[in-house]
C-alpha positions as CSV (number, residue, x, y, z in Angstrom):
1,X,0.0,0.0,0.0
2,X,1.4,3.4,-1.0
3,X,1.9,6.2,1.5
4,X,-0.5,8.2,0.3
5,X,-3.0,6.2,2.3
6,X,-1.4,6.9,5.5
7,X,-1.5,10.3,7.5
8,X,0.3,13.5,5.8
9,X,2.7,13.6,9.3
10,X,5.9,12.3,7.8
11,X,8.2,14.2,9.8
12,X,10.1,11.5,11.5
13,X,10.9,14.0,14.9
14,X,12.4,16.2,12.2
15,X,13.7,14.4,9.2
16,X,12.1,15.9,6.4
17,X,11.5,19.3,8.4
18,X,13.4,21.1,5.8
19,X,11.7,20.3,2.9
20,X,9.5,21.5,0.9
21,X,5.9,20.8,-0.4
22,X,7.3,19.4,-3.4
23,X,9.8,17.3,-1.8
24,X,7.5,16.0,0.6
25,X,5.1,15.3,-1.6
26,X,8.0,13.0,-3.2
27,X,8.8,11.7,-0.1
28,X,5.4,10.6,0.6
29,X,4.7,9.0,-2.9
30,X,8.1,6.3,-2.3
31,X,7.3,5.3,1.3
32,X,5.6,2.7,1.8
33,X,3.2,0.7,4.6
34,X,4.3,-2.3,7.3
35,X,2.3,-4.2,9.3
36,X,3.8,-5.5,12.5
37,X,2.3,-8.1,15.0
38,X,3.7,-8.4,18.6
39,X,7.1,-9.8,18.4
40,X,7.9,-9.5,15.4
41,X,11.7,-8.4,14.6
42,X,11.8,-4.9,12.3
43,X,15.7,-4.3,12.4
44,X,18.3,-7.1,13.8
45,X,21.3,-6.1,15.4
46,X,24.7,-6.3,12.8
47,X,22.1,-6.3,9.4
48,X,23.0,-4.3,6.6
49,X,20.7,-1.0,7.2
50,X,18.9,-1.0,3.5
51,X,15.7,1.2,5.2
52,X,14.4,3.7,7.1
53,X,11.3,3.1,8.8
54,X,9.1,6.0,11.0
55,X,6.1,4.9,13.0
56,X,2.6,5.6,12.5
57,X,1.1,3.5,15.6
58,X,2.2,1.2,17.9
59,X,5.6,0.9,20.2
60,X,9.2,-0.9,19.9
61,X,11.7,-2.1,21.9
62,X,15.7,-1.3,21.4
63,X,18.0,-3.7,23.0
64,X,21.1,-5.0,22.1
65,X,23.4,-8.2,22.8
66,X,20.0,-10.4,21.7
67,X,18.2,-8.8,24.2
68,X,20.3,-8.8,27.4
69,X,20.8,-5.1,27.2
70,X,17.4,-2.6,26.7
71,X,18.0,0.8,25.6
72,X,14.9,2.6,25.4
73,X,11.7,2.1,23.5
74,X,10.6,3.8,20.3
75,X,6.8,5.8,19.7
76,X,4.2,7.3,17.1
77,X,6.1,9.9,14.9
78,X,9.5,8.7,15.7
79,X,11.9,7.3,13.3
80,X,13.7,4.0,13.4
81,X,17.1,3.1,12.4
82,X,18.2,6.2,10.2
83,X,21.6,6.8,11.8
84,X,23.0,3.5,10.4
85,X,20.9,4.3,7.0
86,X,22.5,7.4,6.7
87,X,25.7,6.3,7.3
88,X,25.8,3.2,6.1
89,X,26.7,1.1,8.9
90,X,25.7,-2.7,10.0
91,X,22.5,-1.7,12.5
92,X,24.0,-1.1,16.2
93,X,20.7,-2.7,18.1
94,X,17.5,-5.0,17.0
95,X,13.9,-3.3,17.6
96,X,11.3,-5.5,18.1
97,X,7.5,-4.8,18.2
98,X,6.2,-4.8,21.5
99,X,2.2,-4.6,19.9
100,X,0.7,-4.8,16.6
101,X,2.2,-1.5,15.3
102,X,2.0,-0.1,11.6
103,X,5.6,1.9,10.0
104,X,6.3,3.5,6.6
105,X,9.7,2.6,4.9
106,X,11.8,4.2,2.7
107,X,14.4,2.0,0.9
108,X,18.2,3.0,0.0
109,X,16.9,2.9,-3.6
110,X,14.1,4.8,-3.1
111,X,16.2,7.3,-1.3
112,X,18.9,7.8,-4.0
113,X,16.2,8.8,-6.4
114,X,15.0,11.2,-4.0
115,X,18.3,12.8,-3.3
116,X,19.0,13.1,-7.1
117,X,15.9,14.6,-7.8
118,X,15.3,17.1,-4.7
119,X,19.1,17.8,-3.7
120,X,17.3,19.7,-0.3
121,X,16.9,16.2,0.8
122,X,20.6,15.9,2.0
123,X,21.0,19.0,3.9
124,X,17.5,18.0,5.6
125,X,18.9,14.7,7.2
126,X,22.4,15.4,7.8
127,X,21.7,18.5,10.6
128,X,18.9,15.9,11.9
129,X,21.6,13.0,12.2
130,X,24.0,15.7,13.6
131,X,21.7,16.9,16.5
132,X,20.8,13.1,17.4
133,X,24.0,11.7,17.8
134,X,24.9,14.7,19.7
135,X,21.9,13.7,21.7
136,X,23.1,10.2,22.0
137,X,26.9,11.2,23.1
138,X,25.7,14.0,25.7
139,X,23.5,10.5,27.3
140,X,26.1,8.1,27.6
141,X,28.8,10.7,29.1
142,X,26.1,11.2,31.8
143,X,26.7,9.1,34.9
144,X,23.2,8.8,35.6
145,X,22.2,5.2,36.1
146,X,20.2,3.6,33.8
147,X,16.2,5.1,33.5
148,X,13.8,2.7,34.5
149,X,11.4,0.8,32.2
150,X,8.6,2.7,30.5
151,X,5.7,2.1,32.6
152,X,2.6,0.3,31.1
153,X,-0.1,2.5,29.3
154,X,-2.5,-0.9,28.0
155,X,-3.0,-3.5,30.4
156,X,-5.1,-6.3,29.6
157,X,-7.1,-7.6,32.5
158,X,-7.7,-11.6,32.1
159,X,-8.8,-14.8,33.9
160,X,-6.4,-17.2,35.4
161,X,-7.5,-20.8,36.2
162,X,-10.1,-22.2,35.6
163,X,-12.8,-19.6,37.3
164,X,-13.7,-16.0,35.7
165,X,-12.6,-13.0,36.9
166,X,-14.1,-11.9,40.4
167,X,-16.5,-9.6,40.0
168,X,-15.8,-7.5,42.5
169,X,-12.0,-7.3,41.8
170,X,-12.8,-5.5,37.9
171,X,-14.8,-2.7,40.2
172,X,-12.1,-2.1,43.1
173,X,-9.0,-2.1,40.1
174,X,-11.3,0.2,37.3
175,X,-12.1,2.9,40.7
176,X,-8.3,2.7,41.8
177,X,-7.2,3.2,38.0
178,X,-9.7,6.1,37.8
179,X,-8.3,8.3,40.7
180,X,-4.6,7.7,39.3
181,X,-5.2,9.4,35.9
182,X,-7.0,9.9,32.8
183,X,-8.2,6.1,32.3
184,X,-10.1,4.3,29.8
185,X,-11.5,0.9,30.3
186,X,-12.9,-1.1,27.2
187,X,-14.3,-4.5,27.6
188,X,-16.1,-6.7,25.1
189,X,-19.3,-4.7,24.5
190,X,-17.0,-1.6,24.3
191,X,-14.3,-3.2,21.9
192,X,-17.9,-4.8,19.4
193,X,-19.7,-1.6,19.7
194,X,-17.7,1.4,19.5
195,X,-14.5,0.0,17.8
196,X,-15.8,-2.6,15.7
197,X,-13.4,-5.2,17.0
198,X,-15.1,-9.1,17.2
199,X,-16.3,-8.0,13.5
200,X,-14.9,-9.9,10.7
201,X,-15.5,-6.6,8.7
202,X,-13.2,-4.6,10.8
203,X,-9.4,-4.9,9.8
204,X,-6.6,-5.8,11.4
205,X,-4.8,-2.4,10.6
206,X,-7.7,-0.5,11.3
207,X,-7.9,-2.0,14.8
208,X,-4.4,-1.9,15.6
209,X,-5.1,2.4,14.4
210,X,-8.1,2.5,17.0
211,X,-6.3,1.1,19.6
212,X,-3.5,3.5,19.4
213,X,-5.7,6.6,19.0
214,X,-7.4,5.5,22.5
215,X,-3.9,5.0,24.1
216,X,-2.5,8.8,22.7
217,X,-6.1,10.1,24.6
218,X,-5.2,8.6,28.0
219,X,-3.1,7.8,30.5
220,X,-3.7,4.3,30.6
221,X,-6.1,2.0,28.7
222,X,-7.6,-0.9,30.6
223,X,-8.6,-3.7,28.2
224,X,-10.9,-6.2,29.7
225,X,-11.0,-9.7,27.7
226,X,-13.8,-12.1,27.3
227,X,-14.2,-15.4,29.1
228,X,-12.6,-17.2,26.2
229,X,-10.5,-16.7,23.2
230,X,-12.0,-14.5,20.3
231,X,-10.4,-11.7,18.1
232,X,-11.1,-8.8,20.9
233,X,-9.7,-11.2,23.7
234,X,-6.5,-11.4,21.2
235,X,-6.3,-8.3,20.3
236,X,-6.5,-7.0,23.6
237,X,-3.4,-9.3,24.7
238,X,-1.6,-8.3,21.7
239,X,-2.1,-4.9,22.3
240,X,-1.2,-4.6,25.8
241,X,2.4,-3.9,28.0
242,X,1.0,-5.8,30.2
243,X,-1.3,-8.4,31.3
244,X,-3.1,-8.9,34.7
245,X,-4.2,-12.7,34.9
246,X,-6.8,-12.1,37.9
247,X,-9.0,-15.2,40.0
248,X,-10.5,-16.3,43.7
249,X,-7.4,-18.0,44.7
250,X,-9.6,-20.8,46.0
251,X,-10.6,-21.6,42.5
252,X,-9.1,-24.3,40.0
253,X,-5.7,-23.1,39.2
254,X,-4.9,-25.0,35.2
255,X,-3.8,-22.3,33.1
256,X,-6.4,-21.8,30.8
257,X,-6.3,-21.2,26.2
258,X,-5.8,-16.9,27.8
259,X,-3.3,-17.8,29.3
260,X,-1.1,-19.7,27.2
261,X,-1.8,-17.2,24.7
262,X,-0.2,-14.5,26.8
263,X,2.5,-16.4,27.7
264,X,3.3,-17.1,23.7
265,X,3.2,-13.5,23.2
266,X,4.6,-11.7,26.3
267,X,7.8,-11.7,27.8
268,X,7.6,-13.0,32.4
269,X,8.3,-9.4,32.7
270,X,4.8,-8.3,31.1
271,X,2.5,-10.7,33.2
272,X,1.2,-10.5,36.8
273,X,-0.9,-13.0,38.8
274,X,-3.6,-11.3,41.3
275,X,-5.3,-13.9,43.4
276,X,-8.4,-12.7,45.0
277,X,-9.8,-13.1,48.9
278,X,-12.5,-11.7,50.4
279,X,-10.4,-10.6,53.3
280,X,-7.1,-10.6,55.4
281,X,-6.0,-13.5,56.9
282,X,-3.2,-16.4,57.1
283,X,-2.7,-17.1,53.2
284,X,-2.1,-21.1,52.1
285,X,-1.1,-22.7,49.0
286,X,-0.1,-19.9,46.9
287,X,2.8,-22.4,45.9
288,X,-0.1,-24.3,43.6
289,X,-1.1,-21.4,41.5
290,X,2.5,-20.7,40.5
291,X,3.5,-24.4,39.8
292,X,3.5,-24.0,35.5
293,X,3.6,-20.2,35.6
294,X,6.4,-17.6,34.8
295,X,5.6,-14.5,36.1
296,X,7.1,-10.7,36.8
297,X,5.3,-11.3,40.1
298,X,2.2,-12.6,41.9
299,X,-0.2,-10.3,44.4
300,X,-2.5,-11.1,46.6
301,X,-5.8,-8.3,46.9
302,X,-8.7,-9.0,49.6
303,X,-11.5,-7.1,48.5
304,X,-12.8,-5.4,52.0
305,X,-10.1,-2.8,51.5
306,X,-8.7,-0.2,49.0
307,X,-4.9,-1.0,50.4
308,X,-4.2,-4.2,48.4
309,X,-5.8,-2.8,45.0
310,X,-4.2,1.2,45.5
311,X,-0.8,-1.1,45.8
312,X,-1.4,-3.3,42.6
313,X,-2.0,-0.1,40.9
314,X,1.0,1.4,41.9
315,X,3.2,-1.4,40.7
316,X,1.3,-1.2,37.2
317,X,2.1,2.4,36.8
318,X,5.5,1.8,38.0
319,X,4.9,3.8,41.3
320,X,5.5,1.0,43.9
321,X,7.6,1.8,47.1
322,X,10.2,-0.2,48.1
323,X,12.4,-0.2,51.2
324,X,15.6,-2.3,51.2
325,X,17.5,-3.4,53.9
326,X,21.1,-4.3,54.3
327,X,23.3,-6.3,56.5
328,X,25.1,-5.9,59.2
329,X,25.1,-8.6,62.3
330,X,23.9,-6.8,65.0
331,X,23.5,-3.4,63.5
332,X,20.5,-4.4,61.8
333,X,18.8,-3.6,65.0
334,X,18.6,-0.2,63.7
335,X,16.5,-1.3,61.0
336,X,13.8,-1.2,63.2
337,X,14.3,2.6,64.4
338,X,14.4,3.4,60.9
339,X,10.7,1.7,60.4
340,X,9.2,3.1,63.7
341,X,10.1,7.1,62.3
342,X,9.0,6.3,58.8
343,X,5.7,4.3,59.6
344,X,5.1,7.5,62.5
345,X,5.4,10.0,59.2
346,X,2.2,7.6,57.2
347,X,5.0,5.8,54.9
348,X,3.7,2.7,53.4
349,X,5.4,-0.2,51.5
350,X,4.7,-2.2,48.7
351,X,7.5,-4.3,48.3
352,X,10.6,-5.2,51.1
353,X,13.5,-6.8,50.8
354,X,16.8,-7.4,52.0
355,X,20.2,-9.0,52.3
356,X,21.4,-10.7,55.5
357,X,20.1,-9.4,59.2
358,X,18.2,-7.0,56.8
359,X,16.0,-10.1,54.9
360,X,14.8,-11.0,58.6
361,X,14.4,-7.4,59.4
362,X,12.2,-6.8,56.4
363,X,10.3,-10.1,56.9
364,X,9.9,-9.1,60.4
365,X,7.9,-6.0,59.1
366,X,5.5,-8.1,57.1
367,X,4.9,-10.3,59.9
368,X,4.6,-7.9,63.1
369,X,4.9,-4.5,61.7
370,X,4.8,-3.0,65.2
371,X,8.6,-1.8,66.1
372,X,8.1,-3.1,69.8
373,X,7.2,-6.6,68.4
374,X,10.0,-6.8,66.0
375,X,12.7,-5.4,68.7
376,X,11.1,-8.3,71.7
377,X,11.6,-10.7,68.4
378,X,15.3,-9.6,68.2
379,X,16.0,-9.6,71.6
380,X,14.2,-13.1,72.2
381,X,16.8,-14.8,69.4
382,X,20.3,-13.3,70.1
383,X,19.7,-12.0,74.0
384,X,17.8,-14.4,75.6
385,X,18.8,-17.4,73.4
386,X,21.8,-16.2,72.6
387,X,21.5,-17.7,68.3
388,X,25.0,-16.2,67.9
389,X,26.8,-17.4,71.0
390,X,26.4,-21.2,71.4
391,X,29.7,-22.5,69.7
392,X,29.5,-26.0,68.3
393,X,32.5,-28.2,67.6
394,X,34.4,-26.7,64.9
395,X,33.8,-29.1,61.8
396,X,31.3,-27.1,59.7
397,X,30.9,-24.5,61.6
398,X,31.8,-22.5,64.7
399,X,28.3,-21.8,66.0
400,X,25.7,-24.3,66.5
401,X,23.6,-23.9,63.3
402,X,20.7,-26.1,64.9
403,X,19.8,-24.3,67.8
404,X,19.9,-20.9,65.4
405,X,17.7,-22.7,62.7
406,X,15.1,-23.4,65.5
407,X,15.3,-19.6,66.7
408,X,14.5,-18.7,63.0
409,X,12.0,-21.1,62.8
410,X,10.2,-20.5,66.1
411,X,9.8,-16.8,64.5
412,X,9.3,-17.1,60.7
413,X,8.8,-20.9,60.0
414,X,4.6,-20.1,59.6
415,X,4.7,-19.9,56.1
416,X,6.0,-19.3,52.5
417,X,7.3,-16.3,51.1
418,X,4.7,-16.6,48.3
419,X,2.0,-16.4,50.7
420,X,3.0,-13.4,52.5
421,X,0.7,-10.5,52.1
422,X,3.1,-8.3,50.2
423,X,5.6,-9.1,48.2
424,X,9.5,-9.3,49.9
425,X,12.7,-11.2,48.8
426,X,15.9,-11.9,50.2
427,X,19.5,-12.0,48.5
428,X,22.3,-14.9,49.2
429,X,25.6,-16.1,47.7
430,X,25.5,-19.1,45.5
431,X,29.0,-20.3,45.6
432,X,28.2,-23.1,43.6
433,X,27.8,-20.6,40.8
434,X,29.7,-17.5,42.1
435,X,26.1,-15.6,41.3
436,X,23.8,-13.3,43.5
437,X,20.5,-15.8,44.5
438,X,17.2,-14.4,45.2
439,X,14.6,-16.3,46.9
440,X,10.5,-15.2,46.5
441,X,9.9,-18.5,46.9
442,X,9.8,-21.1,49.1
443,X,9.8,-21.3,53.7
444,X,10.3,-17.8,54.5
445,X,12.8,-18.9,57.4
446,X,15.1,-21.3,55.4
447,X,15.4,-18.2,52.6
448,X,16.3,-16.0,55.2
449,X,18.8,-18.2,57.1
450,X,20.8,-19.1,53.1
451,X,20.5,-15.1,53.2
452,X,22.5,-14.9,56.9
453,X,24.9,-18.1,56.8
454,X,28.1,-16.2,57.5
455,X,30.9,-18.0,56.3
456,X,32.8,-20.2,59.0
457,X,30.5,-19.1,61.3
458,X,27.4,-20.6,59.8
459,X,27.4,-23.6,57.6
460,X,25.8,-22.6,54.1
461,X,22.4,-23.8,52.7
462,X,22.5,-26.6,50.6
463,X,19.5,-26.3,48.5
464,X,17.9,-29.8,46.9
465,X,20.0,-30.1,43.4
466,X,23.2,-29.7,45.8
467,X,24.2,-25.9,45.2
468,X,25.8,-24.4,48.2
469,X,24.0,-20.6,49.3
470,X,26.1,-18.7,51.7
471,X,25.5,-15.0,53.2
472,X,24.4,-12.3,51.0
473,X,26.6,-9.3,51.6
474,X,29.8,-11.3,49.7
475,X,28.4,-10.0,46.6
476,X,25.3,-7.4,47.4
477,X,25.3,-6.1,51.0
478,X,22.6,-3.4,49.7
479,X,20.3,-5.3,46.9
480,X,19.2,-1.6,45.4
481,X,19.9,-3.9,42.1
482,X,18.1,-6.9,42.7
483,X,14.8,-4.0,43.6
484,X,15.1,-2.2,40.4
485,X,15.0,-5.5,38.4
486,X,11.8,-6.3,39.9
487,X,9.9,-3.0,39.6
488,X,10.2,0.8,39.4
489,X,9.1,3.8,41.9
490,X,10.6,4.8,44.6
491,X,12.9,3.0,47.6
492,X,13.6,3.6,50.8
493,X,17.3,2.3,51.3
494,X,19.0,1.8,54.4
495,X,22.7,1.4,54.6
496,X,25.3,1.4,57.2
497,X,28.9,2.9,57.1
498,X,30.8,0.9,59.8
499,X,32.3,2.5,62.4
500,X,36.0,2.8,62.6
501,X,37.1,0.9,66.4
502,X,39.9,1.6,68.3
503,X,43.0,0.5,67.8
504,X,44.0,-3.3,69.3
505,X,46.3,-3.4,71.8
506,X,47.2,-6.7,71.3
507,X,51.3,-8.2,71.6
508,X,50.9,-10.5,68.3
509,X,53.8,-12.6,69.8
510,X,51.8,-13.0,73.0
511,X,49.3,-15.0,70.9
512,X,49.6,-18.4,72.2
513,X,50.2,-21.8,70.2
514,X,48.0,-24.8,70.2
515,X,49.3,-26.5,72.9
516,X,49.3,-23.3,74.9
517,X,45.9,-22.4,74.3
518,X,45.1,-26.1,75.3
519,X,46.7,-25.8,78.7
520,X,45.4,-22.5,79.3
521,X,41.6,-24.0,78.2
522,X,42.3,-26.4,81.1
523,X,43.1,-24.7,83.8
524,X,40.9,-22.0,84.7
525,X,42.5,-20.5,87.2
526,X,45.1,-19.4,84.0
527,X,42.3,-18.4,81.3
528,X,43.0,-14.9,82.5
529,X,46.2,-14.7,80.9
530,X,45.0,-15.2,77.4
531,X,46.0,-12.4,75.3
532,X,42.5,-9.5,75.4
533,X,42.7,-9.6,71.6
534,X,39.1,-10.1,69.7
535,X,38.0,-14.1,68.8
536,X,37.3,-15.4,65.6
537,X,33.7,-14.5,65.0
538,X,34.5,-10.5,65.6
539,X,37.3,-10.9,63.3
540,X,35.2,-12.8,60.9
541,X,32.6,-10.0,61.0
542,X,34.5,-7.2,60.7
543,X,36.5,-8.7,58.0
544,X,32.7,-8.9,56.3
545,X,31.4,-5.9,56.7
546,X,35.1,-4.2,55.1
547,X,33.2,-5.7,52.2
548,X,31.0,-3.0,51.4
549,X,29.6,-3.4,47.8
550,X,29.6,0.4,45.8
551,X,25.5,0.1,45.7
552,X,25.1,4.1,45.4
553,X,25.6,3.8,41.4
554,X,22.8,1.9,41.3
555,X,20.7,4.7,42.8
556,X,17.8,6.2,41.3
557,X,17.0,10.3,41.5
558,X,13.8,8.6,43.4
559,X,15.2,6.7,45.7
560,X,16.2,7.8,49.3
561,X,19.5,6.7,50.9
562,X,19.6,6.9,54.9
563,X,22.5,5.8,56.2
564,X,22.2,6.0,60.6
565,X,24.9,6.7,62.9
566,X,26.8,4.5,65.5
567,X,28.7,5.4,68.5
568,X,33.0,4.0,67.6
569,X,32.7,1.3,70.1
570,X,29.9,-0.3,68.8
571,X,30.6,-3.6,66.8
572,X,28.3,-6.0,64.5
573,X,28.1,-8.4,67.2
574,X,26.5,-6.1,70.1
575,X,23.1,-7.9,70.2
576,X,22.9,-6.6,73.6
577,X,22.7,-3.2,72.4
578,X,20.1,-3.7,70.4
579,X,17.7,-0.9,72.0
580,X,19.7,1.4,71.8
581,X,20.8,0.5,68.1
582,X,16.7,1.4,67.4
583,X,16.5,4.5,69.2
584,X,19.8,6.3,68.3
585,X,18.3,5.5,64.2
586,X,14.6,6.2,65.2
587,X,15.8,9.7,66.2
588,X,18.4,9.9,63.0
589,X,15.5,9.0,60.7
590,X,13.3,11.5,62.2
591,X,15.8,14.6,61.7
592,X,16.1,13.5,57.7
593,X,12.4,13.2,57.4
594,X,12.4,16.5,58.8
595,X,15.0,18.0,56.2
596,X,15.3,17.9,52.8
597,X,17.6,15.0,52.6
598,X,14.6,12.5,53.9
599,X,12.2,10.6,51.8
């Protein structure tokens, strides 16, 4: 189909700004129409660039190295690939449609009969391509980290299981998409009446057009399929960033024909699970629904209360708030004085996480949220049962890592992480693979003890297929990462610069040999004349926390970094001290709140 068919906006963001009527007019006659579904490849990475494409509707990703790397995502109106047409290098990333979308192209051939007969042409592009890749050096000299994901502006709402969608859910998530912005929801009598869709007599191209005229008059379009495949159900998959599969988690849970279609079509990063109960209480079985599912994430919404929906709508737009927690033995403590000034100031989370002391920390704020319950919890595991004193015979280990497994268990052995109310994950060491593991799955206390099993002092987690899991903060003491890879918004981040101790006093060649230290063991009357230099466990901790990953690149211009105080002669074991850990933070969180440096 020739371009004369299409709108008369061939600009490109500029390309043909120069010209005149006439040489539009050319332009326009030699370009020519391309219909894209959703995932389909227009330009490949390392291809000879033989065209130059602009789009008319419909939206594309840029990525490179075959998709490990995305660099930002191309619109209506904007052109695609014309640096390496102009220049006439191999193409430097692969766009892929990420909906049905509709281009015009303009081949090299086409082009050099252009330029020979309208010489304005030339001069046209070539300050275009100038400003651009000036454009594109001034970005990568910034040392900005990366901008987050576009957020969603179609979501397709779907069943999951075999049930249909809860009524009641489509009313609570259509109100909470209302209040946040200019929102459009279509649903089957919509998509057959106004835009012709379920009509064999309605095109493909014409569809894909409606579609993206709704999207360009809203801030999000909510597309809401039928009970069972058809041509709108399809469409509306196709044409959305994202898709909610939504049912009573009490129903059958066999992905159903929807399902499978979106997961053909969409990437685990596009597709959420909401399962649906009528109100708060001790969740069960979530493990079932996600058996034979890939998902970004799962969410559970009761319906007796705005909370659960307001927060699923945050994480849709790409507004959820995050908190991360970081490790530190026993100055984790001051987690909880961080929690107690933020939750005083109305600060809500959607998502926790953690690495170490800091996963149990943030699990601890899922399960008790009260700071006085959380602080009785810390003081009941390493005051009163002392979890990080009782030495074991030195084999694996030099604590005793059964009588701290039952601590953790008598505390968060309840449940799964996938049944917890909000969502919360927890980062640990695979040394079997040298690689950063993160557990949302699976008992809550077992992911948080592979999270805190300090090497030597703690044997490590061997998971079932035999790979050994070991304490987080050897590769990400602050998992800013790990919660930018699972959504965008906002973060709380709590990090702690270790205090600098005294120096030791300690006569090195006063250290006693083996045989020495034996005889001294024995005899008590002697033990006093050991040398007063610190044991193995304070060494091993402070060698630990010396390790201090360089998270801060990985912050966002949203996220809030506080970092609380402690006096010099506190150390990472002082459990004891774990009061006044949580005041001295509660107080330092509450004088950045109250300045322009809090969240």
């Amino acid at each position: 189909m020739q371009a004369r068919d299409l709108p008369d906006d061939i600009d490109g963001a500029g390309l043909f700004r120069g010209l005149d009527a006439s040489a539009r007019g050319a332009v326009a006659s030699r370009l020519t129409s391309v219909s894209l579904a959703r995932g389909d490849v227009l330009v490949r990475q390392g291809e000879l660039a033989d065209a130059l494409y602009i789009v008319i509707c419909g939206r594309f990703s840029v990525t490179r190295d075959e998709g490990r790397a995305h660099l930002t995502e191309i619109g209506p109106g904007q052109p695609i690939g014309e640096i390496g047409f102009l220049t006439g290098a191999p193409r430097t990333a692969t766009v892929t449609a990420l909906r049905d979308s509709l281009v015009v192209k303009l081949g090299r051939s086409e082009f050099a009969e252009l330029a020979e007969q309208h010489p304005g042409i030339w001069p046209s592009l070539t300050a275009t391509l100038a400003t651009r890749l000036a454009a594109t050096s001034d970005r990568f000299a910034s040392l900005a980290p990366p901008a987050p994901a576009p957020r969603a502006r179609t979501v397709a709402l779907i069943r999951a299981g075999g049930s249909p969608i809860p009524q009641a859910f489509v009313a609570r998530l259509t109100t909470a998409f209302e209040r946040s912005g200019r929102t459009l929801v279509v649903d089957p009598d919509r998509a057959r009446a106004e835009l012709g869709i379920d009509n064999s007599a309605t095109s493909d191209d014409e569809a894909t057009r409606s579609l993206n005229d709704l999207e360009r008059a809203h801030d999000l379009v909510l597309f809401i399929a039928g009970s069972e495949p058809s041509p709108w159900s399809e469409k509306a998959i196709r044409h959305a960033d994202l898709v909610v599969a939504a049912a009573d988690h009490t129903e059958d849970t066999t992905p159903n024909p929807l399902e499978h279609l979106a997961e053909g079509l969409l990437p685990a990063g596009a597709r959420r699970l909401v399962l649906v109960h009528p109100t708060r209480g001790r969740v069960t079985g979530t493990r079932r629904w996600l058996t034979g599912r890939t998902l970004a994430m799962h969410h559970h919404v009761a319906l007796d209360s705005d909370h659960d929906v307001n927060r699923l709508v945050r994480f849709i737009r790409g507004e959820a708030r995050g908190l991360v927690a970081c490790g530190g033995g026993a100055f984790c403590a001051a987690h909880i004085g961080v929690w107690r000034a933020l939750a005083e100031r109305g600060m809500e989370f959607d998502i926790v996480g953690g690495t170490s002391g800091g996963s149990a920390m943030a699990a601890a704020f899922l399960l008790n949220g009260d700071p006085d319950a959380m602080d009785a919890v810390v003081h009941d595991i390493f005051v009163t049962n002392k979890a990080m004193r009782r030495y074991t015979w030195p084999r694996y280990s030099l604590l005793d890592h059964a009588h701290f497994d039952s601590e953790l268990k008598k505390h968060f052995g309840a449940g799964d992480i996938e049944d917890l109310w909000l969502p919360w994950f927890a980062v640990s060491t695979n040394l079997s693979r040298f690689t950063l593991n993160v557990h949302r799955t699976g008992p809550l206390w077992l992911a948080i003890r592979a999270s805190s099993a300090i090497p030597v002092l703690l044997p490590p987690v061997y998971t079932a297929d035999g790979e050994m899991l070991a304490d987080g903060c050897l590769l990400d003491n602050v998992p800013v990462r790990t919660m930018h890879e699972l959504k965008t918004g906002p973060n709380v981040v709590v990090a702690f610069e270790v205090p600098e101790l005294e120096r030791f006093a300690v006569d090195y060649g006063a250290l006693p040999s083996r045989s020495e230290l034996i005889r001294l063991a024995l005899n008590p009357l002697r033990r006093g004349s050991l040398p007063d230099a610190p044991g193995m466990a304070a060494v091993l901790m402070r060698a630990m926390m010396a390790n201090r990953h360089d998270f801060s690149r990985q912050l966002r211009v949203e996220d809030r970094l506080i970092v609380p105080d402690f006096p010099a002669d506190m150390g990472p074991l002082d459990w004891h001290r774990h009061r006044e850990m949580m005041e001295r933070a509660y107080q330092f969180t509450l004088r950045q709140l109250d300045s322009s440096q809090g969240p």
